[in-house]
ROSETI-842424 format. One record per residue: y, z, x of N, C-alpha, C in turn. Coordinates in steps of 0.1 Angstrom, whole numbers, padded with zeros to 4 digits, always signed. Layout:
N
YZXYZXYZX ...
// end
This chain:
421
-0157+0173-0165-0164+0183-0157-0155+0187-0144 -0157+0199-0140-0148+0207-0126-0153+0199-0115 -0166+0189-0116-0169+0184-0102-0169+0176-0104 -0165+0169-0113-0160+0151-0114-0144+0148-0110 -0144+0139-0100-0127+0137-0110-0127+0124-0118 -0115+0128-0119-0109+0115-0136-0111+0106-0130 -0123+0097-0141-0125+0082-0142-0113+0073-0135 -0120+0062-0130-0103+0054-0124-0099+0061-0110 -0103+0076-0105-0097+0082-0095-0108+0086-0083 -0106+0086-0071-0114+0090-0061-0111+0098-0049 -0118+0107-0045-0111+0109-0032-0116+0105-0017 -0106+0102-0015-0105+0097-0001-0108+0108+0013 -0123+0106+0018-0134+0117+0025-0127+0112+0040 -0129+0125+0052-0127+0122+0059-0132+0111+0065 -0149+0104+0063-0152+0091+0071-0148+0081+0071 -0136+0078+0054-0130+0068+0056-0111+0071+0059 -0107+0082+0058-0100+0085+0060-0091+0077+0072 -0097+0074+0085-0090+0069+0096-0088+0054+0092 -0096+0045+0084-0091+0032+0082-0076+0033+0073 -0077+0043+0065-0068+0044+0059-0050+0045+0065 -0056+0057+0079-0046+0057+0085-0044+0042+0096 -0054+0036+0098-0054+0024+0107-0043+0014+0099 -0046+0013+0085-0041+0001+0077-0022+0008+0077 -0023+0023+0072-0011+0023+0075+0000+0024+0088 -0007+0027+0096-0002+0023+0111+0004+0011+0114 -0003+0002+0107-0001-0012+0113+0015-0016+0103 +0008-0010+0085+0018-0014+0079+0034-0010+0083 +0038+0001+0089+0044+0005+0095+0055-0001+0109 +0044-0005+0117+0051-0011+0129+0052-0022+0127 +0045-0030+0118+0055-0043+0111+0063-0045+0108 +0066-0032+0095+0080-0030+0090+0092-0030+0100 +0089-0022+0111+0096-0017+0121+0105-0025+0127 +0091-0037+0127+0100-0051+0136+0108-0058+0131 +0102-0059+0115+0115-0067+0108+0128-0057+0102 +0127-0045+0106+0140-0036+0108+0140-0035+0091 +0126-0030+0086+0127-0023+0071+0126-0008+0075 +0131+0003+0065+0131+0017+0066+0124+0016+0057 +0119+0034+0056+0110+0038+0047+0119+0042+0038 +0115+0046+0024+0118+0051+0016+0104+0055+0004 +0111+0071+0002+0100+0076-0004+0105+0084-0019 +0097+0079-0027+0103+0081-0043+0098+0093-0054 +0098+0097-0066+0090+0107-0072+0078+0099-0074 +0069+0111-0077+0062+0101-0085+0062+0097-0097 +0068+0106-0106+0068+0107-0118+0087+0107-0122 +0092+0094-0131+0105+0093-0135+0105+0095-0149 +0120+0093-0154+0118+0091-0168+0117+0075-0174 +0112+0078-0182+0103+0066-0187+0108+0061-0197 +0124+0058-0196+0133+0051-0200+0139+0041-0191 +0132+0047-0176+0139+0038-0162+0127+0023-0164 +0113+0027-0168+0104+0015-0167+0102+0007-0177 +0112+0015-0192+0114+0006-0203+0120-0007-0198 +0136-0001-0194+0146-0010-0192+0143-0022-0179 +0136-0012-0169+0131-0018-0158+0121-0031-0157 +0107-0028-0160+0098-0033-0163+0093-0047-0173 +0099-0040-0183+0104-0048-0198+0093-0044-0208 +0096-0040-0224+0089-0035-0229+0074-0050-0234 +0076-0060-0232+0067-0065-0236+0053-0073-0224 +0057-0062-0216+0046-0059-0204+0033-0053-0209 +0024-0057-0206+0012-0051-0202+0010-0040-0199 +0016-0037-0186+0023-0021-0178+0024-0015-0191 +0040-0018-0198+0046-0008-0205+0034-0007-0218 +0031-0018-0221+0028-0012-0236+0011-0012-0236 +0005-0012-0224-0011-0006-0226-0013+0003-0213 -0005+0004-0204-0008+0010-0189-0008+0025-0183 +0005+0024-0189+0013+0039-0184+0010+0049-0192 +0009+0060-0181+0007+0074-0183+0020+0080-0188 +0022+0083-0200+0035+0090-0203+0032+0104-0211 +0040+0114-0211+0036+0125-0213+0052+0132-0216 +0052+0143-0223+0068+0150-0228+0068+0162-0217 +0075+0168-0213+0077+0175-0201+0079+0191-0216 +0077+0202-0205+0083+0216-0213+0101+0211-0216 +0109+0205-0213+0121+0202-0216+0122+0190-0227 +0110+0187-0232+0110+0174-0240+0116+0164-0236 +0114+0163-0225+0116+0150-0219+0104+0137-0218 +0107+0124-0222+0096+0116-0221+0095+0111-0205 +0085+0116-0197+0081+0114-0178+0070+0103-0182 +0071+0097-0172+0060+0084-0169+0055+0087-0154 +0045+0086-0153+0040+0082-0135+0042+0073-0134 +0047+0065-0122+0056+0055-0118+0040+0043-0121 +0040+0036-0128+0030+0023-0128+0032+0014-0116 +0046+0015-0111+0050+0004-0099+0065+0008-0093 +0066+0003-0082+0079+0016-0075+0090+0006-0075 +0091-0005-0078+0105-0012-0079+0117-0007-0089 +0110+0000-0097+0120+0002-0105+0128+0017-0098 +0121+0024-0097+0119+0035-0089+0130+0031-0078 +0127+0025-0065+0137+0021-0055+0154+0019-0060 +0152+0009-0071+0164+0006-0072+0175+0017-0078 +0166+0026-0090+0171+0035-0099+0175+0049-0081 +0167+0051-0071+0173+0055-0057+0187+0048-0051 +0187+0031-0052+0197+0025-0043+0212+0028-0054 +0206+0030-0068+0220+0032-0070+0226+0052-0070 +0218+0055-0070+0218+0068-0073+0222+0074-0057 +0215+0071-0052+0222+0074-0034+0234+0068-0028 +0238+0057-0037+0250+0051-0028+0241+0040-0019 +0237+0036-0017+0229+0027-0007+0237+0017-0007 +0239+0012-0018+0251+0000-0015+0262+0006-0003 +0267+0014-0004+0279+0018+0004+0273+0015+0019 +0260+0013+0025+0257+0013+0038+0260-0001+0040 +0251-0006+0054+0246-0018+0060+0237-0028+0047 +0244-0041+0045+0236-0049+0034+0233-0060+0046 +0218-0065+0037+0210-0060+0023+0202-0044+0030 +0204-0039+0017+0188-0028+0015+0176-0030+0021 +0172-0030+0034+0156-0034+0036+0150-0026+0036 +0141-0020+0023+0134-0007+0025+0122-0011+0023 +0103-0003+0023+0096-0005+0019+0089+0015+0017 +0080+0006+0012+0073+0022+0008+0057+0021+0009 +0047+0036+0005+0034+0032+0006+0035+0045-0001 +0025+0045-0011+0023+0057-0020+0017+0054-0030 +0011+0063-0035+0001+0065-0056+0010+0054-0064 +0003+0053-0073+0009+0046-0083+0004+0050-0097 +0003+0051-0108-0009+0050-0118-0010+0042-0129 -0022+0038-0133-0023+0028-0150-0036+0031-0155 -0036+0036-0165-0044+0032-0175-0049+0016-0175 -0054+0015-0163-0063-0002-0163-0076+0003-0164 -0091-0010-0166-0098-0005-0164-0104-0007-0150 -0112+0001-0141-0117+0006-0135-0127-0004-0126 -0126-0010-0117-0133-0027-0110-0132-0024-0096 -0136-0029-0086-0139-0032-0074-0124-0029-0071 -0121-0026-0060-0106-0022-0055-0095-0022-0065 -0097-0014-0073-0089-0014-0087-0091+0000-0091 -0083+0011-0094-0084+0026-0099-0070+0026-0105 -0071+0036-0115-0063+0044-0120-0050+0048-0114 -0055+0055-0104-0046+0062-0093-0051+0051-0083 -0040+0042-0074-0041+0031-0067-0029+0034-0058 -0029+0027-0047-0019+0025-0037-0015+0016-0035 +0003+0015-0032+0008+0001-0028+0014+0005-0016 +0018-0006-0007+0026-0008-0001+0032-0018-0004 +0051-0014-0005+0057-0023-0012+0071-0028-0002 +0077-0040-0004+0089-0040+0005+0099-0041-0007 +0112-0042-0006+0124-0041-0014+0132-0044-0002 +0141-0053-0006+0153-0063+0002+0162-0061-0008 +0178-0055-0009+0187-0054-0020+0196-0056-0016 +0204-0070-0019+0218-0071-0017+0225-0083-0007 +0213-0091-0006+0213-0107-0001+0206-0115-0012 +0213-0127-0013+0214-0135-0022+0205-0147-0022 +0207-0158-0013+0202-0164-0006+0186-0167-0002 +0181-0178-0002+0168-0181+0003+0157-0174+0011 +0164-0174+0023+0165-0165+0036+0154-0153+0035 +0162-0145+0029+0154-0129+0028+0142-0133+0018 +0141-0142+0012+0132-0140+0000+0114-0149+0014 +0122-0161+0021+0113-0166+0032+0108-0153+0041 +0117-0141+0045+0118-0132+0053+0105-0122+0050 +0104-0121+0033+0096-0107+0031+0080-0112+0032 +0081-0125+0027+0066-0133+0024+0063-0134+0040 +0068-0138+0054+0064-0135+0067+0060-0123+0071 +0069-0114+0062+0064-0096+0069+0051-0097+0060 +0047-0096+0048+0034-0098+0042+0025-0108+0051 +0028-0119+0057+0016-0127+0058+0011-0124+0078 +0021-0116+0078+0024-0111+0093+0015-0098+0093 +0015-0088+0082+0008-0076+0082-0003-0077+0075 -0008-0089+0067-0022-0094+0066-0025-0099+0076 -0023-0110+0087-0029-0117+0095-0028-0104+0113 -0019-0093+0109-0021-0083+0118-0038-0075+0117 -0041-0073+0105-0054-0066+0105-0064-0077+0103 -0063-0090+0104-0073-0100+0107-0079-0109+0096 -0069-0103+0085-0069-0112+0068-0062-0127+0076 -0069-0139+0078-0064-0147+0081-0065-0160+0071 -0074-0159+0064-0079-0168+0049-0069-0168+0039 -0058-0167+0043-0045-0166+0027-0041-0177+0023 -0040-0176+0011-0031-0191+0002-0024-0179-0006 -0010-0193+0000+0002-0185-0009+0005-0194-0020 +0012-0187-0034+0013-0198-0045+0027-0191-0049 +0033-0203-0047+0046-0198-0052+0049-0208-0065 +0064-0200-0074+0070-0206-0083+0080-0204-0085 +0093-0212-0093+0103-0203-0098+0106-0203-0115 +0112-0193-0114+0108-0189-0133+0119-0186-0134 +0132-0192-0126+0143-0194-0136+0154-0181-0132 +0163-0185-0142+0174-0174-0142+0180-0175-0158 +0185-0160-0161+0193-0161-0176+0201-0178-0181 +0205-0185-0173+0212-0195-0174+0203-0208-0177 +0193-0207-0172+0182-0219-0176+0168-0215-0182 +0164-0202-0185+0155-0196-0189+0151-0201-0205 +0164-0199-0213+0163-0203-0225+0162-0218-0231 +0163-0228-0221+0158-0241-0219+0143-0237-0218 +0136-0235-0210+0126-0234-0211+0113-0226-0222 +0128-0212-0230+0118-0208-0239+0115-0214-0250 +0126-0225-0251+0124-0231-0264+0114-0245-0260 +0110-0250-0249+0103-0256-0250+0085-0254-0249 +0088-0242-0245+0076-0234-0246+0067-0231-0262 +0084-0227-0268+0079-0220-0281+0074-0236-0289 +0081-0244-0284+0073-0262-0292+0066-0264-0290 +0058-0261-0275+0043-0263-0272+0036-0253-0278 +0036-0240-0281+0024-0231-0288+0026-0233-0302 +0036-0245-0309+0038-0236-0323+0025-0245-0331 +0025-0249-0330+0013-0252-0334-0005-0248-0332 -0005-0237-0320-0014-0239-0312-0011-0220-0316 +0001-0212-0323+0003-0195-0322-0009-0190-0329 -0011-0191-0340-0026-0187-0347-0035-0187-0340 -0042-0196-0327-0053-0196-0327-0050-0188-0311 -0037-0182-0309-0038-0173-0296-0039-0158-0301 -0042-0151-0291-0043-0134-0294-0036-0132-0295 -0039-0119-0305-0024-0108-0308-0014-0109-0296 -0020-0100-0287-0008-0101-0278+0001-0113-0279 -0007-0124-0271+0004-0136-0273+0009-0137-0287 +0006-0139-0297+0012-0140-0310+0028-0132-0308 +0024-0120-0305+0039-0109-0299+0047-0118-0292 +0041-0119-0281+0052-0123-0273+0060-0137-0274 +0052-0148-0281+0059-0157-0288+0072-0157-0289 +0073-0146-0298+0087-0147-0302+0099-0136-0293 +0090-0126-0285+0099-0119-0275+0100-0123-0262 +0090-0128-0254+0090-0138-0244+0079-0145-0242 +0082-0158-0245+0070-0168-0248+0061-0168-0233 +0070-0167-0222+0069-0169-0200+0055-0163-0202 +0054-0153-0209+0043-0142-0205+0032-0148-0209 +0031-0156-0220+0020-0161-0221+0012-0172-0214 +0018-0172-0205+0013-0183-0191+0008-0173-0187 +0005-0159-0188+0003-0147-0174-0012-0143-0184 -0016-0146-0192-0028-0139-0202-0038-0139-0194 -0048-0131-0197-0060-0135-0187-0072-0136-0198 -0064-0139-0213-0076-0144-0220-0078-0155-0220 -0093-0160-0223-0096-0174-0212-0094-0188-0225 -0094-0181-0241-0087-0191-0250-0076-0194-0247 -0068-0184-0245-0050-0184-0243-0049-0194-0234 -0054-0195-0217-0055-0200-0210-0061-0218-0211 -0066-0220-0220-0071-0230-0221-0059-0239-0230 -0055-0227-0242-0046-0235-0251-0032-0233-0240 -0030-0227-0228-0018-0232-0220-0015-0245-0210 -0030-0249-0216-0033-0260-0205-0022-0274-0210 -0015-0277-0199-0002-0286-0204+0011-0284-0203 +0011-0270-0208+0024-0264-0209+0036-0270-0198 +0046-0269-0205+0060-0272-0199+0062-0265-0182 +0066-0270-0175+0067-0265-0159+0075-0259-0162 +0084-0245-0157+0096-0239-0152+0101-0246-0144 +0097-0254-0135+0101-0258-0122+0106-0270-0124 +0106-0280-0141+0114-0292-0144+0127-0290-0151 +0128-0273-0158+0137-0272-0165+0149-0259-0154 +0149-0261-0145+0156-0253-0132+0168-0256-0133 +0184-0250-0135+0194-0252-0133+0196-0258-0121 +0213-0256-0118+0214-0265-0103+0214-0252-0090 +0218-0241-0097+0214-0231-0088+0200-0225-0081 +0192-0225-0093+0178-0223-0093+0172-0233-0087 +0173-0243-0084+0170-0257-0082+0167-0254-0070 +0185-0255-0062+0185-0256-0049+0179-0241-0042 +0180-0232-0049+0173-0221-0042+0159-0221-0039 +0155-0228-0050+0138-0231-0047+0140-0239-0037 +0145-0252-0034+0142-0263-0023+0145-0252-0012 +0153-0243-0010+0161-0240+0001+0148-0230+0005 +0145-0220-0003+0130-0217-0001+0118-0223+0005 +0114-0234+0002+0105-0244+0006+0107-0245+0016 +0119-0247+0023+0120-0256+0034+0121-0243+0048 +0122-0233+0039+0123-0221+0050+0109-0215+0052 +0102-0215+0040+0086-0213+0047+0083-0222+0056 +0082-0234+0054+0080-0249+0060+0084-0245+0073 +0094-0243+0079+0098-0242+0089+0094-0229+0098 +0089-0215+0087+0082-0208+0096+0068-0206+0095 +0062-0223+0091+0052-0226+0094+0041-0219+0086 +0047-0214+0074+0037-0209+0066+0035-0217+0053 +0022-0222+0048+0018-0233+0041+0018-0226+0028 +0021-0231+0013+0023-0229+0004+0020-0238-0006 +0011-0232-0021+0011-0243-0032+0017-0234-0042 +0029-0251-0051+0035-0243-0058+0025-0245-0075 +0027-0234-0080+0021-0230-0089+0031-0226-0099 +0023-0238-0111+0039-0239-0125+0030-0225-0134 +0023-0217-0133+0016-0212-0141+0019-0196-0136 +0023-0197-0124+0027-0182-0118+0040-0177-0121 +0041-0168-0134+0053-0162-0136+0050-0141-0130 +0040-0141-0126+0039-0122-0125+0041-0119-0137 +0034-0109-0139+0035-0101-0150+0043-0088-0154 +0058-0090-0148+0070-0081-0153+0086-0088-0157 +0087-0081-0162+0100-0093-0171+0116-0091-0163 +0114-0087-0152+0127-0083-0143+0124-0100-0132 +0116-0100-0131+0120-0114-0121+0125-0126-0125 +0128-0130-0114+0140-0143-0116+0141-0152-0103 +0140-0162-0108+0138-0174-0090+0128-0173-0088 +0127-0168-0078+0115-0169-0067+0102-0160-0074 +0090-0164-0075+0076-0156-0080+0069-0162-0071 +0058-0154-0064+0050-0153-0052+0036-0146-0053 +0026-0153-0048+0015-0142-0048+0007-0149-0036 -0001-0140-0032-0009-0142-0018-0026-0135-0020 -0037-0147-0021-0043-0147-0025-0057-0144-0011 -0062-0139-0009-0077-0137-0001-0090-0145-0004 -0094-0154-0004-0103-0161-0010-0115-0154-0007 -0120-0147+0003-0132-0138+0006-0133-0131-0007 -0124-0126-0011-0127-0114-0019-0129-0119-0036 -0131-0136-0042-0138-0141-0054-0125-0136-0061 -0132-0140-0072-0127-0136-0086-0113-0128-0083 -0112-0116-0080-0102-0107-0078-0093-0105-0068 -0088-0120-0061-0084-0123-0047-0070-0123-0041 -0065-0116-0052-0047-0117-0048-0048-0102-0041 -0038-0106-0031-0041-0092-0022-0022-0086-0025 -0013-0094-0030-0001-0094-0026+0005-0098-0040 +0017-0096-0045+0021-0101-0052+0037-0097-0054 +0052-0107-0058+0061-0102-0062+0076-0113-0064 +0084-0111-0063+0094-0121-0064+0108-0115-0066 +0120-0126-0070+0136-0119-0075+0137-0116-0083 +0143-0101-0082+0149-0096-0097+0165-0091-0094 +0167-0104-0095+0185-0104-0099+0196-0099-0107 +0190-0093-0116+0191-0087-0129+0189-0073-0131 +0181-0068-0121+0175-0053-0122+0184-0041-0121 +0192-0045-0111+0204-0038-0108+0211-0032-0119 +0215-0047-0127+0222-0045-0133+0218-0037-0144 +0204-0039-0149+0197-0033-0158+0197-0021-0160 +0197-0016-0146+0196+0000-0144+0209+0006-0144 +0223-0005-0146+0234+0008-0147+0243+0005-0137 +0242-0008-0124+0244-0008-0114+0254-0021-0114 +0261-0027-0106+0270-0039-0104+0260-0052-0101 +0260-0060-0110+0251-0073-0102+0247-0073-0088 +0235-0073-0089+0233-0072-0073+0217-0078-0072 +0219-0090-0062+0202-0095-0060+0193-0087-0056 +0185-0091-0057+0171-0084-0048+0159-0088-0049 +0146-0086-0041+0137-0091-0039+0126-0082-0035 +0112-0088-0036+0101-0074-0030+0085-0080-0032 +0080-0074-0024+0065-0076-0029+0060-0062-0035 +0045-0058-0039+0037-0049-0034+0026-0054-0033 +0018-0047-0022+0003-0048-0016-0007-0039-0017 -0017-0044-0025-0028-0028-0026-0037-0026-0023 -0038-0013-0015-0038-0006-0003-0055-0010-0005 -0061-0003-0018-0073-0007-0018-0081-0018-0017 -0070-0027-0020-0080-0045-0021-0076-0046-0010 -0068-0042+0000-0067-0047+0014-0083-0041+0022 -0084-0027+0020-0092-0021+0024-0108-0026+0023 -0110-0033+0009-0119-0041+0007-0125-0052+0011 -0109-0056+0015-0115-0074+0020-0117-0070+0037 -0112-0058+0037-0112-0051+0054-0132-0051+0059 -0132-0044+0047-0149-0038+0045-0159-0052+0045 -0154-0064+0039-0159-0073+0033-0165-0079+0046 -0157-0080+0057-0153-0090+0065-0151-0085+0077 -0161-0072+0077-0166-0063+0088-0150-0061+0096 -0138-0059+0093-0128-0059+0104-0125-0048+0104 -0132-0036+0100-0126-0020+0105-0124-0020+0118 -0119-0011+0126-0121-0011+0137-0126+0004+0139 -0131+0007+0147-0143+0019+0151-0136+0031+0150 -0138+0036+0141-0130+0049+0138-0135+0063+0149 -0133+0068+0157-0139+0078+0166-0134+0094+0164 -0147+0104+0161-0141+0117+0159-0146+0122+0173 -0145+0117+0180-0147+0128+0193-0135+0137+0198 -0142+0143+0205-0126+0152+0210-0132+0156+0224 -0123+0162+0228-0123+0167+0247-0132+0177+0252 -0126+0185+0243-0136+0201+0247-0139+0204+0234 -0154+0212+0238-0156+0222+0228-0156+0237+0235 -0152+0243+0227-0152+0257+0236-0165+0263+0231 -0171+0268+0238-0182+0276+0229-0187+0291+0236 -0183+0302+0226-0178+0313+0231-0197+0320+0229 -0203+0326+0233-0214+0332+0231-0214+0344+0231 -0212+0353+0219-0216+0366+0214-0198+0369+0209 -0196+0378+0201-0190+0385+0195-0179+0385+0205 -0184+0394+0217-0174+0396+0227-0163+0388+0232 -0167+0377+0230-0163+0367+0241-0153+0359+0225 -0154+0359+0216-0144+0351+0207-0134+0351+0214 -0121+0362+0212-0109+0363+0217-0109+0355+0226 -0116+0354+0238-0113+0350+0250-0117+0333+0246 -0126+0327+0238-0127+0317+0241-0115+0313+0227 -0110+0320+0219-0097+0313+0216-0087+0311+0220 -0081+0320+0231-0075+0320+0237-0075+0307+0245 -0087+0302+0248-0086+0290+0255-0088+0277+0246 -0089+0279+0236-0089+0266+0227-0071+0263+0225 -0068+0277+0225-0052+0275+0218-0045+0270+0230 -0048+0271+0244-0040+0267+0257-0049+0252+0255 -0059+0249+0257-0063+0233+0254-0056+0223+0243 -0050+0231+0234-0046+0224+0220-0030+0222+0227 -0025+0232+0232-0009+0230+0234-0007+0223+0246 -0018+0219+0253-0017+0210+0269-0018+0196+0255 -0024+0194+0247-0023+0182+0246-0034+0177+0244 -0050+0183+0242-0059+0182+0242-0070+0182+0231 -0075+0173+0226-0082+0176+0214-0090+0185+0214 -0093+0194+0208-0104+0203+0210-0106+0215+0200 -0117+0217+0200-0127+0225+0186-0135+0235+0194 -0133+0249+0188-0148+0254+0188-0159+0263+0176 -0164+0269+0186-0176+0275+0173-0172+0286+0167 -0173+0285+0151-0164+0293+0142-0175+0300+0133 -0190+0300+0136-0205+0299+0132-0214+0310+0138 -0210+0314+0149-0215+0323+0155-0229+0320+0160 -0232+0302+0160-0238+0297+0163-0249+0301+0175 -0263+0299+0178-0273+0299+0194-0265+0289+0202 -0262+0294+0214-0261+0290+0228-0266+0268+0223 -0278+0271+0220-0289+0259+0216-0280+0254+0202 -0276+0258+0194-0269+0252+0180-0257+0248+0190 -0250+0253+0192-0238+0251+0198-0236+0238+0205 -0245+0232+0212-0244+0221+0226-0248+0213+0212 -0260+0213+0203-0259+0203+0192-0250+0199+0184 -0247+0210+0180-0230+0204+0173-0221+0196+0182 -0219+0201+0193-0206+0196+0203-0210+0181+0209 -0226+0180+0204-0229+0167+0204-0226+0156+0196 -0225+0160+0184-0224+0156+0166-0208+0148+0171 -0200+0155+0177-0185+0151+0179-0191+0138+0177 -0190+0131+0191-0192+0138+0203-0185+0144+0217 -0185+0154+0220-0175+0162+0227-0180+0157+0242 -0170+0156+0249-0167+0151+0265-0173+0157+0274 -0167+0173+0271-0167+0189+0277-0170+0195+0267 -0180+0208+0276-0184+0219+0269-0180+0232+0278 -0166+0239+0269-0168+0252+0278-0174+0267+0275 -0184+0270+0284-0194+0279+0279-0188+0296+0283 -0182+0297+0277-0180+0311+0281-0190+0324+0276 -0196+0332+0280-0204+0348+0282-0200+0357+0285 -0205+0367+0285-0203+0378+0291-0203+0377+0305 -0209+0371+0309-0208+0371+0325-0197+0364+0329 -0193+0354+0322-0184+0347+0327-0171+0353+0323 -0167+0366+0312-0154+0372+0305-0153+0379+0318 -0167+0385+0326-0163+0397+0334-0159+0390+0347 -0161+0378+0351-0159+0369+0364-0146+0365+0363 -0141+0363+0349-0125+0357+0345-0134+0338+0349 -0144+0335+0345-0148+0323+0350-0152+0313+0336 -0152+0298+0337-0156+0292+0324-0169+0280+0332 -0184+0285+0322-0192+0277+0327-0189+0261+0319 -0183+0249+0329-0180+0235+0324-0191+0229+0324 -0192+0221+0314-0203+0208+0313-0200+0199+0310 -0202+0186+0316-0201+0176+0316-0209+0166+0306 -0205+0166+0294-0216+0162+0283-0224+0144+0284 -0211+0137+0295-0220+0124+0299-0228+0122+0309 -0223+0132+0316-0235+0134+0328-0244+0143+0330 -0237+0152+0324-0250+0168+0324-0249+0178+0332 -0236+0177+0341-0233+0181+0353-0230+0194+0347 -0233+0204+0352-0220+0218+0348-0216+0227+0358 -0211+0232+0362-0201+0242+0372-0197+0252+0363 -0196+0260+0376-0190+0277+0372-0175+0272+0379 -0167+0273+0368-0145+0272+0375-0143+0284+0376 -0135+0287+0381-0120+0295+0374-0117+0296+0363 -0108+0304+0354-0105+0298+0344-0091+0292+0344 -0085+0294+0354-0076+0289+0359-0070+0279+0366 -0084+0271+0366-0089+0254+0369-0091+0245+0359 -0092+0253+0340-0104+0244+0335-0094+0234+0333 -0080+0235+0326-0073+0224+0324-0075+0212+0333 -0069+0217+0345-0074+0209+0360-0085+0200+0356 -0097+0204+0356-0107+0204+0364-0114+0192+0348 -0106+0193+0335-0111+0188+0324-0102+0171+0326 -0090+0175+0330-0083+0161+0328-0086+0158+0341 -0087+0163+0354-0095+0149+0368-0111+0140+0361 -0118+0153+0353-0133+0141+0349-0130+0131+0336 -0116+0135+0328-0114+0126+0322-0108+0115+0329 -0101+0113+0338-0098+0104+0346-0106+0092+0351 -0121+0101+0356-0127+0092+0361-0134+0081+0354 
// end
């Protein structure tokens, strides 16, 4: 229908509109401090970048994404998630050529064919970070503090973090083979999907969220016993750097994320207010991606955070903060005559720097002071005929009640001394 929109999608009304900009405000001067740049992507790539990127025996890829053939028969995807996106940017711009690592983050749509739950849509928002081109422990300790620094900024203070590591090409296949010894007996009685992935990547099947799957994983082989000497010490060296900035962590042999580009480090940050559906954060290394995409070996790291389940646990846990549509002046012109002149004076209130609105209704003298209440407005300037032929503006004072005949050549004056007081 023309007055529905598409299932999964909503729009965002002016009354909630200001938390929206509150949450990104904050995400912003976070970033700022830990010296990340913005970076802003399409929305829509070719959907060969999220094959290679993502991995085809994802979830994402093979039940999520919106893909569609373009008039040039091209196969386009809406981006499901923007990591792939950034990096398919860092090599394409040269970014490597600048200042390393890469610290970028972003905030923008996303889309999937998921279904449709409590801070969960179709069309969803992330805010995401990307770190490209440090190696090391360090940055990976670095991104999880900007996340737990821009949750505990808007008053999310209830988080458990669960970290793991899932390895790298070099010890990965130690572990698939011990994996594939633990289900083979146990493959029949798991779901199709898992049955798939068995034999293309068994990891994924620790990520199912069917609750047989989950039961028959109960036991399964750690990643975190079968760790090379690299992976090894990267994890301790991790540990010991949250530890030290005093952020508490449990590690979790069961958390691989559910995209086939990570490597090392896997991370998620969970909200316990918000039940069942309580990860507010989620992400880890993808070492590999780079190269995936075309590019020279090159590390990297990232979370994303969504915008909506932030907004939720915001709503949950009463921490909005008071969103206010008031403004300064209302101008309110009475009769036909007098328009010109009281636009004229809205447009000099607007370019001094001044919020300010007027009647566009042709509103009663009596409608007018009601509306300018609805703001609620500060000032009311009443201009008439009597006052166009005086060159005068009748002021009112809407918290006290007071009103005067100015000049009009005072009102600026005469508006910012009573906002002063």
């Amino acid at each position: 229908m023309l007055t529905t929109a598409p299932r999964g999608t909503r729009d965002i009304l002016p009354d909630t509109s200001g938390y929206w900009q509150y949450v990104e405000k904050v995400l912003r001067e976070v970033c700022r401090n830990f010296a990340y740049q913005e970076i802003r992507t399409p929305i829509f790539e070719h959907t060969e970048l999220f094959l290679r990127g993502i991995g085809e025996t994802t979830d994402i890829v093979e039940k999520e994404m919106y893909t569609f053939t373009d008039r040039g028969n091209r196969s386009i995807t809406l981006r499901p998630e923007n990591t792939a996106s950034v990096v398919r940017s860092y090599l394409e711009n040269k970014l490597y050529s600048g200042p390393q690592p890469s610290k970028l983050y972003y905030v923008g749509p996303m889309f999937r064919y998921d279904r449709p739950q409590a801070g969960r849509y179709r069309q969803f928002h992330q805010f995401g970070i990307e770190a490209i081109g440090a190696k090391g422990p360090a940055i990976d300790a670095e991104i999880i503090s900007l996340a737990v620094e821009f949750l505990n900024k808007l008053g999310l203070n209830d988080l458990k973090l669960f970290i793991n590591s899932v390895g790298c090409p070099n010890c990965r296949p130690v572990y698939r083979k011990k994996l594939q010894e633990f289900f083979q007996d146990k493959l029949t009685h798991l779901c199709s999907d898992c049955q798939s992935r068995y034999d293309r990547n068994p990891m994924r099947i620790l990520d199912c969220k069917n609750e047989k799957c989950s039961e028959l994983s109960d036991g399964a082989p750690h990643m975190v016993d079968c760790l090379c000497d690299e992976c090894s010490s990267h994890f301790t060296g991790f540990k010991e750097l949250l530890t030290a900035a005093g952020i508490s962590f449990v590690i979790n042999p069961r958390l691989v994320r559910g995209l086939d580009y990570y490597t090392k480090t896997a991370f998620e940050i969970q909200y316990a207010p918000l039940g069942a559906q309580s990860a507010v954060c989620g992400g880890g290394r993808y070492d590999g991606l780079i190269a995936e995409c075309g590019g020279q070996p090159t590390p990297g790291i990232g979370f994303a955070i969504g915008i909506e389940r932030v907004l939720l646990a915001l709503e949950k846990q009463e921490l909005f903060p008071q969103i206010t549509t008031a403004i300064d002046v209302f101008v309110a012109p009475l009769g036909i005559e007098t328009q010109a002149a009281g636009f004229q004076i809205l447009t000099d209130l607007r370019r001094a720097g001044l919020t300010a609105d007027m009647d566009f209704m042709s509103r009663s003298l009596k409608a007018q002071m009601k509306y300018a209440n609805k703001y609620p407005a500060k000032f009311v300037a009443l201009i008439g005929e009597d006052e166009l032929v005086q060159n005068k503006i009748m002021l009112k004072n809407m918290e006290t009640g007071n009103q005067e005949l100015i000049n009009k050549s005072d009102l600026l004056h005469m508006i910012i001394e009573g906002m002063e007081k």
